[in-house]
Rosetta silent file (secondary structure, phi, psi, omega in degrees, C-alpha in Angstrom):
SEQUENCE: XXXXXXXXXXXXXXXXXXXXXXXXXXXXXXXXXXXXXXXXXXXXXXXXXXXXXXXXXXXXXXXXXXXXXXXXXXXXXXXXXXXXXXXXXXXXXXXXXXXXXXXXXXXXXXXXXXXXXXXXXXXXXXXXXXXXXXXXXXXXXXXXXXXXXXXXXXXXXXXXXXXXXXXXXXXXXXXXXXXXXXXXXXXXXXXXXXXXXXXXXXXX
SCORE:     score description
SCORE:     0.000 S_00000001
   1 L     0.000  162.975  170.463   -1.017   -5.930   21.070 S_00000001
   2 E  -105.205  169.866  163.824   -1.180   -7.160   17.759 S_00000001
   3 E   -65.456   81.602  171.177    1.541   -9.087   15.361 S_00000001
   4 L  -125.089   73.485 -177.958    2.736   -6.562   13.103 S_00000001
   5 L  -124.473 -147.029 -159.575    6.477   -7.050   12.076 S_00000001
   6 L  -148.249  146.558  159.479    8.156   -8.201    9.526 S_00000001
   7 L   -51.459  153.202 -163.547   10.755  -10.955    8.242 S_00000001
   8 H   -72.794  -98.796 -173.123   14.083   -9.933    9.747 S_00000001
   9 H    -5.070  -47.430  172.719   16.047  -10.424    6.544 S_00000001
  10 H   -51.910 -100.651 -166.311   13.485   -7.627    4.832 S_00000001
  11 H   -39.462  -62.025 -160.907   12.574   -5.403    6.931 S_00000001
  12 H   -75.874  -33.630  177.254   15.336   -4.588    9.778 S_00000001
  13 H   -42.796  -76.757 -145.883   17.565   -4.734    6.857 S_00000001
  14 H  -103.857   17.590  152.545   15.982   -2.139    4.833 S_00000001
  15 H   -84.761  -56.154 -179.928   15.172   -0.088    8.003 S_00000001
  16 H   -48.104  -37.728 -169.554   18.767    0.064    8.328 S_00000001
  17 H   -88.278   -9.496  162.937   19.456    0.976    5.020 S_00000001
  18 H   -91.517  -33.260  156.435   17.336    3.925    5.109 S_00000001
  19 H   -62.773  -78.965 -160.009   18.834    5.290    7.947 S_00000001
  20 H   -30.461  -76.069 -168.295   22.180    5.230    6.317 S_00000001
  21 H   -11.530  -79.064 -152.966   20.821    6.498    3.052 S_00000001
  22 H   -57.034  -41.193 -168.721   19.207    9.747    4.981 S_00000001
  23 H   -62.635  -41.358  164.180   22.502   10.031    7.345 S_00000001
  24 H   -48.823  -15.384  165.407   24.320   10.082    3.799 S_00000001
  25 H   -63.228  -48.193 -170.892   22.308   12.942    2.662 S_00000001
  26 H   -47.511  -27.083 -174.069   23.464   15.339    5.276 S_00000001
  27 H   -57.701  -36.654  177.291   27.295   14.423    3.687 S_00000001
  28 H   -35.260  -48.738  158.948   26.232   16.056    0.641 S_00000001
  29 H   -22.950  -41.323  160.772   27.141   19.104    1.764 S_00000001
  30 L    91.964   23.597 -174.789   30.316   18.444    1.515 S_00000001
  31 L   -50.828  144.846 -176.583   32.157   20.405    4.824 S_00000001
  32 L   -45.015  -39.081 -163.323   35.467   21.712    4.646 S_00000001
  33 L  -124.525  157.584  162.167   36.660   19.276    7.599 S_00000001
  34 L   -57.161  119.499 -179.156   35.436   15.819    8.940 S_00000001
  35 L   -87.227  146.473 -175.894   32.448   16.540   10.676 S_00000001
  36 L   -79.775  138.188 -176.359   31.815   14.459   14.183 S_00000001
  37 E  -137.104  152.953  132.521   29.224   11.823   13.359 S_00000001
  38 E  -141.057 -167.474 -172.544   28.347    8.689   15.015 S_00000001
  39 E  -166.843  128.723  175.575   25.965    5.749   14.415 S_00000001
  40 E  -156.157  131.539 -149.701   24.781    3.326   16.629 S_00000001
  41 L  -100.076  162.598  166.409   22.515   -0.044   15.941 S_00000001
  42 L  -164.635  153.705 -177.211   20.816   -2.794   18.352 S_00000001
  43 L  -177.548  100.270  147.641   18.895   -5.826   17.948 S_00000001
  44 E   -65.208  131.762 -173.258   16.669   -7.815   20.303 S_00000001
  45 E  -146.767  143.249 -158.811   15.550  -10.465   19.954 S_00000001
  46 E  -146.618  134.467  160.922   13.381  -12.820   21.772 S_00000001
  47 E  -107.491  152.104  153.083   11.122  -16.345   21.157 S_00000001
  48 E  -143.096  179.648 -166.003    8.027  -18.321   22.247 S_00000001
  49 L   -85.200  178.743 -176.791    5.934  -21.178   21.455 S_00000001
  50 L  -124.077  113.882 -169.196    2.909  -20.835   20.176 S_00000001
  51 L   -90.113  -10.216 -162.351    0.116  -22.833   22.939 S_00000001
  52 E  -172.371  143.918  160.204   -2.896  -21.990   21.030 S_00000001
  53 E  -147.115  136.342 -139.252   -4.763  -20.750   17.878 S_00000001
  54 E  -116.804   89.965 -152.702   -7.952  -19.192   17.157 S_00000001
  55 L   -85.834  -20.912  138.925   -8.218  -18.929   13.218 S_00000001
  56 L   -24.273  -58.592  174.990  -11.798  -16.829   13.626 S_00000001
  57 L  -122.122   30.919  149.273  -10.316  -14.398   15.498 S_00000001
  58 L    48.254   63.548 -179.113   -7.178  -15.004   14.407 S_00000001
  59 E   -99.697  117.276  153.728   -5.708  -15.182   18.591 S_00000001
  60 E  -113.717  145.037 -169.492   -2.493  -16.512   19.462 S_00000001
  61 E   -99.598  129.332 -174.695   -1.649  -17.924   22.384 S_00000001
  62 E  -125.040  159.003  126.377    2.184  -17.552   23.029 S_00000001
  63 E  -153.052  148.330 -153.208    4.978  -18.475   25.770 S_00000001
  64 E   -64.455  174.087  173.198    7.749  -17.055   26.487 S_00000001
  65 L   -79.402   -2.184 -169.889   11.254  -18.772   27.478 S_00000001
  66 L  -106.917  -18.182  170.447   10.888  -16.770   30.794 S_00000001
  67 L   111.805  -26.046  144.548    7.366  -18.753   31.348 S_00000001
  68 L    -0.985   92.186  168.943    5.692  -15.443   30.293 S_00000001
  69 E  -116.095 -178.220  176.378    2.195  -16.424   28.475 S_00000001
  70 E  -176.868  164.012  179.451   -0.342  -13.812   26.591 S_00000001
  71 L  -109.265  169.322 -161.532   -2.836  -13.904   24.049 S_00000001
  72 L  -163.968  146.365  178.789   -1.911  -11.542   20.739 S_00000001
  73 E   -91.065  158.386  168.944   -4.077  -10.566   17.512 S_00000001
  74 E  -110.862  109.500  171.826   -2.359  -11.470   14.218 S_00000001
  75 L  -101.576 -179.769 -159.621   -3.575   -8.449   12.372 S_00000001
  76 L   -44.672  -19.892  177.989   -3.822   -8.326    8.265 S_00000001
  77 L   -40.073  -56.021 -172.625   -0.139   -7.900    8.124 S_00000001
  78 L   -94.286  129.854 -159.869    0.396  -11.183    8.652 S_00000001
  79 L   -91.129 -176.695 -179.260   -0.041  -13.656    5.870 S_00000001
  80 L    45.195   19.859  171.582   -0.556  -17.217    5.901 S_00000001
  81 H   -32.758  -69.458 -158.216   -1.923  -17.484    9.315 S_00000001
  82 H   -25.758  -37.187 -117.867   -3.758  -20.986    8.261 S_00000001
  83 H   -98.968  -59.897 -167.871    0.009  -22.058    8.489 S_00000001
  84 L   -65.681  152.035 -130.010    0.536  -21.627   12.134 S_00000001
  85 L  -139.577  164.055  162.546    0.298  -24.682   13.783 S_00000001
  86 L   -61.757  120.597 -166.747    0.561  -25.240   18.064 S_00000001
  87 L   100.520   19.221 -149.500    4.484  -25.826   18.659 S_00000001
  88 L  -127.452  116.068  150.345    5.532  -23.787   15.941 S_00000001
  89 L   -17.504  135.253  177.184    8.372  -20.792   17.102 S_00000001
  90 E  -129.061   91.598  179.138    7.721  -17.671   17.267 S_00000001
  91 E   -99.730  142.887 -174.819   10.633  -15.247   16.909 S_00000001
  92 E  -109.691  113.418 -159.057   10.519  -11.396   17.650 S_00000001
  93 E  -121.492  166.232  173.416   13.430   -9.279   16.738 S_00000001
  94 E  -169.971  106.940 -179.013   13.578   -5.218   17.519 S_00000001
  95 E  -102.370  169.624  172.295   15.779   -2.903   16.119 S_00000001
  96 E  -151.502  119.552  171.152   16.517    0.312   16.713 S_00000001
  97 E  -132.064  148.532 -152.365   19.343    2.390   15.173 S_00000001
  98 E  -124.792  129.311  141.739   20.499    6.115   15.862 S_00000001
  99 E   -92.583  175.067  176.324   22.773    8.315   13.301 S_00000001
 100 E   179.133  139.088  168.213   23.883   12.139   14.192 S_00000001
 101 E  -166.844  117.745 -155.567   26.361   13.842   11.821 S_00000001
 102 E   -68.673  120.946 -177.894   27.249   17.734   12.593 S_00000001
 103 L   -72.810  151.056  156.859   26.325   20.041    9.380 S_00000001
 104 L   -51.027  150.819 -156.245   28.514   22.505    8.523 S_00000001
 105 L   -69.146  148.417  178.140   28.915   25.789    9.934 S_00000001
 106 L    99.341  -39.261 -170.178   26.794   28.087    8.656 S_00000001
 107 L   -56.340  120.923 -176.176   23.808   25.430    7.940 S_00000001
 108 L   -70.050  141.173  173.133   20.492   26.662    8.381 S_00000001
 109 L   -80.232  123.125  178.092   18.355   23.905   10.424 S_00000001
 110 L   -49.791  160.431  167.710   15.103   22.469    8.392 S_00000001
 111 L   -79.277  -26.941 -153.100   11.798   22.733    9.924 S_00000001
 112 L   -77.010  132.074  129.966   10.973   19.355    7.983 S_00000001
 113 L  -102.582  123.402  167.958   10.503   16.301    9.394 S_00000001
 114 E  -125.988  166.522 -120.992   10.493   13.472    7.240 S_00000001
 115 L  -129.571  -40.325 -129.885    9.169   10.167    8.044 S_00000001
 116 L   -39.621  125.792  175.642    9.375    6.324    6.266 S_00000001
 117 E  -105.198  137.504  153.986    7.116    3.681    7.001 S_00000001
 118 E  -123.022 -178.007  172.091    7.803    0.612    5.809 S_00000001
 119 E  -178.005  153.323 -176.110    5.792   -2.621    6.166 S_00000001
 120 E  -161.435  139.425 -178.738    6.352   -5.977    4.493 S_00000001
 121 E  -115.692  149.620  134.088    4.618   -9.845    4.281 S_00000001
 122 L   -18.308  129.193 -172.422    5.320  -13.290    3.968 S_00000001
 123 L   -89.601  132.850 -168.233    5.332  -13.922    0.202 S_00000001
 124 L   -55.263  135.569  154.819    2.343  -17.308   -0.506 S_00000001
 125 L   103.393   -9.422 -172.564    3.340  -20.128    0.738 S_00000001
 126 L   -89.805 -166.034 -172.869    6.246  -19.279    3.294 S_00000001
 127 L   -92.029  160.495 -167.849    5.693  -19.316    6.697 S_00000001
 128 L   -53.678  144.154 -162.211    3.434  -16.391    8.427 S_00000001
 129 E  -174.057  143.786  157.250    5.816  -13.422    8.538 S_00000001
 130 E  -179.770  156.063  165.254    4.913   -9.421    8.790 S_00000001
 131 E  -165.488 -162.120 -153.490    6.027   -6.151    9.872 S_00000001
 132 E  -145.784  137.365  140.621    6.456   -2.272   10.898 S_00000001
 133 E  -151.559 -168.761  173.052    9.326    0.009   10.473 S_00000001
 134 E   171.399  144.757  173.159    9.709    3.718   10.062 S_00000001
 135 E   -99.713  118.927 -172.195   12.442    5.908    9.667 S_00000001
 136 E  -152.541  136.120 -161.100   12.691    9.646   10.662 S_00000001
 137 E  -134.347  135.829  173.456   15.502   12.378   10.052 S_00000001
 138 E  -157.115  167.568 -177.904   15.015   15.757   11.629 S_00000001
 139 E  -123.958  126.480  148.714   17.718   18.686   12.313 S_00000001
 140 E  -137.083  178.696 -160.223   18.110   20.072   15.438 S_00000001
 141 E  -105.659  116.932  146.112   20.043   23.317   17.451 S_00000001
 142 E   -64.924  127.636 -179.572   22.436   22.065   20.380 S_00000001
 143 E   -93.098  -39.096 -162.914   21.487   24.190   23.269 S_00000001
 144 E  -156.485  134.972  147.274   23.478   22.804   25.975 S_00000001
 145 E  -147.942  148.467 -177.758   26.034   19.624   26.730 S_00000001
 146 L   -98.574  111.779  147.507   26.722   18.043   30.272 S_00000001
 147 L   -58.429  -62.145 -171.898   29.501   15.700   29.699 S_00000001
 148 L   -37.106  -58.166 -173.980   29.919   15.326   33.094 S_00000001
 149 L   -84.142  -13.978  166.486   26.229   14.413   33.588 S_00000001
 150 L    74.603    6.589  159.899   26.235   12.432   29.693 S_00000001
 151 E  -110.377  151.976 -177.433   23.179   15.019   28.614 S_00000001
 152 E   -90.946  157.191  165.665   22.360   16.875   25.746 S_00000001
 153 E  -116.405  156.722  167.197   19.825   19.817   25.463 S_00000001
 154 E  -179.109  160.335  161.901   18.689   20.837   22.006 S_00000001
 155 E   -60.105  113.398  138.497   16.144   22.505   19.893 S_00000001
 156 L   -49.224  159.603  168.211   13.258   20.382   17.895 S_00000001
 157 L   -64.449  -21.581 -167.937   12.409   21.171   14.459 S_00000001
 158 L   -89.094   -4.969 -179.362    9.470   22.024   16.266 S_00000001
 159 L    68.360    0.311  135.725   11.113   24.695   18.527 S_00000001
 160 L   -70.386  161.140 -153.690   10.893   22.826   21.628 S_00000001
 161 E  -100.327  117.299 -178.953   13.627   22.554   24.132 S_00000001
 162 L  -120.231  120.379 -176.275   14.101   18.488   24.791 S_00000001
 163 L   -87.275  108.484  172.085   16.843   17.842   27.298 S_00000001
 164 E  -116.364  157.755 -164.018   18.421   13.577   27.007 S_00000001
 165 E   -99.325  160.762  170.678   20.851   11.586   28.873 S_00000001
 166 L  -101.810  122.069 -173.493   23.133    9.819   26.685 S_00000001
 167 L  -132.183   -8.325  149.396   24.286    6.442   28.157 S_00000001
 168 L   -23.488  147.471  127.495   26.096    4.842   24.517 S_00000001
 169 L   -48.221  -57.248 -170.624   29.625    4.914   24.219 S_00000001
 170 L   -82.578  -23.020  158.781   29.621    6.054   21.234 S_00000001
 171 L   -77.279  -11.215 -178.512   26.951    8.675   22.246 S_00000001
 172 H   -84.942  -54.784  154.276   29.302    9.974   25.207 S_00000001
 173 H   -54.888   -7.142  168.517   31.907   10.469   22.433 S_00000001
 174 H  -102.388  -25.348 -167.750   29.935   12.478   20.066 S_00000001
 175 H   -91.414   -8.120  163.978   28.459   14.433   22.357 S_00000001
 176 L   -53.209  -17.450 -171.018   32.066   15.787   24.027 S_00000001
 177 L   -94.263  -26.111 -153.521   33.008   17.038   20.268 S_00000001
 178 L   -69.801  155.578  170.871   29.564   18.830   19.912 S_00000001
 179 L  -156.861  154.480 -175.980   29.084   22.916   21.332 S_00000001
 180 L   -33.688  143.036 -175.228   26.133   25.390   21.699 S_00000001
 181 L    56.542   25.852  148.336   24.656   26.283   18.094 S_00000001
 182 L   -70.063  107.599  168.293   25.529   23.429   16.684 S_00000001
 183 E   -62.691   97.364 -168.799   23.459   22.098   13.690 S_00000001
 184 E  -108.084  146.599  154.118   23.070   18.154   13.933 S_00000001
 185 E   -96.701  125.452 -174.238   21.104   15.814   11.575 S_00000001
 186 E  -101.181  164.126 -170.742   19.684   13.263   13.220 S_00000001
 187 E  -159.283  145.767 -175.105   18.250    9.889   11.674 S_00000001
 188 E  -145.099  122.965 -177.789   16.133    7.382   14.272 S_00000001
 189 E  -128.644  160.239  151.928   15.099    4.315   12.169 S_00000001
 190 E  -173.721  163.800 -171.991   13.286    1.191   14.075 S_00000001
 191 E  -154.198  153.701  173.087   11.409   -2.126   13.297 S_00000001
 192 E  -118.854  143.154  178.422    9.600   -4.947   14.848 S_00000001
 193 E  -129.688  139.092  175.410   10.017   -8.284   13.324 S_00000001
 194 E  -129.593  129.557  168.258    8.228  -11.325   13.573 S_00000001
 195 E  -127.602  160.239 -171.535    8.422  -15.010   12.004 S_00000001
 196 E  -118.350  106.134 -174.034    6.867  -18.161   12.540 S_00000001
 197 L  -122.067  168.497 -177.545    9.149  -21.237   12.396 S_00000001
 198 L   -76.334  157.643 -163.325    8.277  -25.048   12.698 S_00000001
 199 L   -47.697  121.960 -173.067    8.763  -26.408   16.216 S_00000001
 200 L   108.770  -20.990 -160.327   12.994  -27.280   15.456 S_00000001
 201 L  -118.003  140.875  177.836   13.792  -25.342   12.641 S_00000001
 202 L   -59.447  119.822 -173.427   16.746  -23.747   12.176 S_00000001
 203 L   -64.658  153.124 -161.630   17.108  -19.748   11.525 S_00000001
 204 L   -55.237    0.000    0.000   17.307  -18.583    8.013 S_00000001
């Protein structure tokens, strides 16, 4: 695969902050009563060393703390390659965070999907940094919920039928307040992040 993230402090941030935004749009509306919402975040994160580097074809040879090795492309994303040095940390973060917040009755459901990409570099002179995120808010129809069984059924924007198990806490509780014809806005944001620290050095 290649090396396409981003510093954590950027990126996963301002992945995050775009989900919120878009889950704050659906509030505009404004429903007579507190609508059932939830919102729920993660972030992995994992390092390795760096055994080897190939600044022509710009190859790095990593391993993992599990003993794990591979070789990986550092594609344009990532700046300052020259920088990375054999010994030098390599950390890998991956978020992923889910909103849902029930529109008021009456709400027609959009067709639209919309989308954010982000992407962000090391600034000259820090250490090699880059990354991916993207953002995506769509409305869909609840068709069905299994408590029992922790799955939902619903309607795409696209007018397929997607059935999913829920296995959150906080996804087991939203989906007990939800019922058939229910309009939900959904918000799915995630990012990969990657930095390059000297062999030793403490995180930012």
């Amino acid at each position: 695969m290649k090396i396409a993230a981003t510093t954590l402090s950027v990126a996963l941030l301002a992945v995050a902050g775009v989900a919120l935004a878009a889950e704050g749009d659906s509030k505009a509306a404004k429903p007579t009563a507190e609508a059932p919402s939830m919102q729920r975040e993660t972030l992995q994160e994992l390092s390795a060393t760096v055994t080897s580097v190939d600044a022509k074809t710009r190859m790095i040879g990593l391993k993992a703390e599990d003993g794990s090795t591979g070789d990986y492309e550092a594609g344009p994303e990532v700046k300052n390659f020259a920088q990375i040095k054999k010994g030098d940390e390599v950390v890998i973060s991956y978020y992923r965070g889910l909103a849902a917040r029930v529109a008021p009755a009456g709400t027609v459901a959009s067709k639209d999907v919309q989308a954010v990409d982000l992407a962000t570099t090391a600034q000259a002179g820090e250490k090699p940094a880059a990354g991916l995120g993207t953002a995506v808010k769509a409305t869909v129809v609840i068709e069905k919920v299994d408590p029992k069984a922790n799955t939902v059924t619903f309607t795409r924007p696209d007018g397929t039928s997607r059935t999913l198990p829920v296995q959150s806490d906080e996804g087991k509780q939203f989906i007990q307040k939800l019922k058939k014809g229910d309009t939900v806005d959904v918000v799915y944001a995630e990012a990969v992040a990657v930095e390059v620290r000297a062999k030793g050095a403490p995180k930012k």
